[in-house]
Phi, psi and omega in degrees: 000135191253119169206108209269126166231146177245146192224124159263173180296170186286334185246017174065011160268344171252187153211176277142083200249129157276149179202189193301347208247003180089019186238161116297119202228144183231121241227138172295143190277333194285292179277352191048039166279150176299135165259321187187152158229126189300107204238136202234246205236179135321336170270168177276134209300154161232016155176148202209121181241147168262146159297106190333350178273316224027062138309283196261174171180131194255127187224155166254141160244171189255031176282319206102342149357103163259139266176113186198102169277165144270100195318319158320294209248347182073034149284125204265137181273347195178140177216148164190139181275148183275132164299206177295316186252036173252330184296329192281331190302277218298326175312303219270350170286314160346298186102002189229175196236139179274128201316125214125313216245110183262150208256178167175124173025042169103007181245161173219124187268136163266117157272138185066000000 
């Protein structure tokens, strides 16, 4: 399953598609040339923001991974795994609920 989120940046010249293989990719918006991709774990992104600067740029996985380049050079600045209840949080900052897991009125169960 290919599943794909797009951000574009705060000044509208890049745009930034996370997908299934655990990377970022990142794209001139005007011309859609590749710029660089942002290579983040093995799991699949479940979400990607820019820094109101669009400096940095954050993506999550549904390892619970969080992820944070530098947007210029793709050097990644920062990592860290979510514990068990940073993960049911990251579903729901997602807007998507991560596999295992049902949503039911903003709460979430995770099984195993």
């Amino acid at each position: 399953m290919v599943d794909w989120l797009v951000r574009w940046s705060p000044d509208g010249r890049r745009i930034a598609i996370g997908d299934s293989d655990g990377n970022v990719r990142l794209f001139d918006a005007a011309e859609l040339k590749p710029l660089r991709t942002l290579r983040g774990g093995p799991h699949r992104i479940a979400n990607v923001e820019w820094s109101p600067s669009g400096v940095r740029i954050a993506a999550s996985t549904y390892d619970g991974t969080v992820y944070i380049w530098r947007a210029g050079t793709g050097a990644r600045v920062g990592m860290r795994t979510l514990n068990a209840v940073g993960r049911a949080h990251l579903g729901l900052v997602a807007g998507r609920s991560p596999p295992g897991c049902r949503r039911r009125l903003g709460n979430q169960s995770c099984v195993g």
